[in-house]
C-alpha positions in Angstrom: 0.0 0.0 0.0 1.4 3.2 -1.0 1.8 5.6 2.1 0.3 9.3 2.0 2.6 12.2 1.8 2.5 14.7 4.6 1.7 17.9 1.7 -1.4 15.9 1.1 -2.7 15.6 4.8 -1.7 19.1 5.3 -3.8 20.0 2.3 -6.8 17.7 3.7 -6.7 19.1 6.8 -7.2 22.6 5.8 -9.6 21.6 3.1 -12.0 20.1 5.7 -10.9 23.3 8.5 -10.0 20.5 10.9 -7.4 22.9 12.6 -8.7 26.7 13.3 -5.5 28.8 11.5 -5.0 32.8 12.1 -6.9 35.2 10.0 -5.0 36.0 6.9 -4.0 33.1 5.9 -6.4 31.7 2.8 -6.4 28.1 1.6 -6.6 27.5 -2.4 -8.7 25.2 -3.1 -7.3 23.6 -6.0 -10.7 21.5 -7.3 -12.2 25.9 -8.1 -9.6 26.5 -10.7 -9.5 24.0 -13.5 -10.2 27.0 -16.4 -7.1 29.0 -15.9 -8.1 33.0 -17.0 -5.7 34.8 -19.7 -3.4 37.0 -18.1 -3.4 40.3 -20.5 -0.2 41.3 -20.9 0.1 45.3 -22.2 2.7 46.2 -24.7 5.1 48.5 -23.4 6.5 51.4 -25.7 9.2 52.6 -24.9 9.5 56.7 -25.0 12.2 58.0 -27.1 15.0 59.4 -24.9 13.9 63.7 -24.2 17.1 65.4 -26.1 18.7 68.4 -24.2 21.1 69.4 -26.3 21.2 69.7 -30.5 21.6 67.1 -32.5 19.2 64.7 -31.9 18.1 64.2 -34.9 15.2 61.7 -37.1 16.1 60.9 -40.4 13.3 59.1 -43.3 13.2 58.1 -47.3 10.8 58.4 -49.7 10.4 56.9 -52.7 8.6 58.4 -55.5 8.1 58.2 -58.6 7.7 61.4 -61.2 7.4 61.3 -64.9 8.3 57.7 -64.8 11.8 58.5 -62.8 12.0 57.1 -59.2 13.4 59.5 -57.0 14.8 59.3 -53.4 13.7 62.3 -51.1 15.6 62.1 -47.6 14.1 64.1 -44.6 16.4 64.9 -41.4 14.7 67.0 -38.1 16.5 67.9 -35.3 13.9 67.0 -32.6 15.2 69.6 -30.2 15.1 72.9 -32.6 12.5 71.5 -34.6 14.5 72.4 -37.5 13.8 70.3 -40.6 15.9 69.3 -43.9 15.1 67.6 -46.8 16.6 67.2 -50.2 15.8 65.0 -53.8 18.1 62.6 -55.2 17.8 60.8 -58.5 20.2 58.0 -57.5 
């Protein structure tokens, strides 16, 4: 015969509230939770880092095409002086 373990009697016993325990302590009961809930879990963005000083600066292509030519158009800004660039290139 295969002998109990003592996690299981301790489990019975509060189960059953043979032994009175101190307030705050809460039994699971363990037969109440068989559908496990989702947990939802947020993305987290991270902020971009606040620039003090100049020279923090974006930079984005475009592609485009006019009269049948593709051409590249690079835009730079300088997120602290909100001073923008941008030039065409055909290459």
């Amino acid at each position: 015969m295969k002998s109990i373990s003592i996690s299981t009697i301790r489990k019975v016993i509060k189960r059953y509230n043979l032994i009175e325990y101190p307030k705050g302590l809460n039994y699971h009961n363990p037969q109440s939770g068989f559908a496990k809930k989702k947990k939802n879990y947020k993305l987290k963005v991270k902020p971009y880092p606040k620039p003090k000083e100049l020279g923090y600066i974006e930079i984005d292509t475009i592609v485009r095409f006019v009269e049948g030519i593709k051409r590249y158009i690079l835009n730079a800004v300088d997120i602290s002086s909100k001073f923008q660039f941008a030039y065409e290139f055909k290459s």
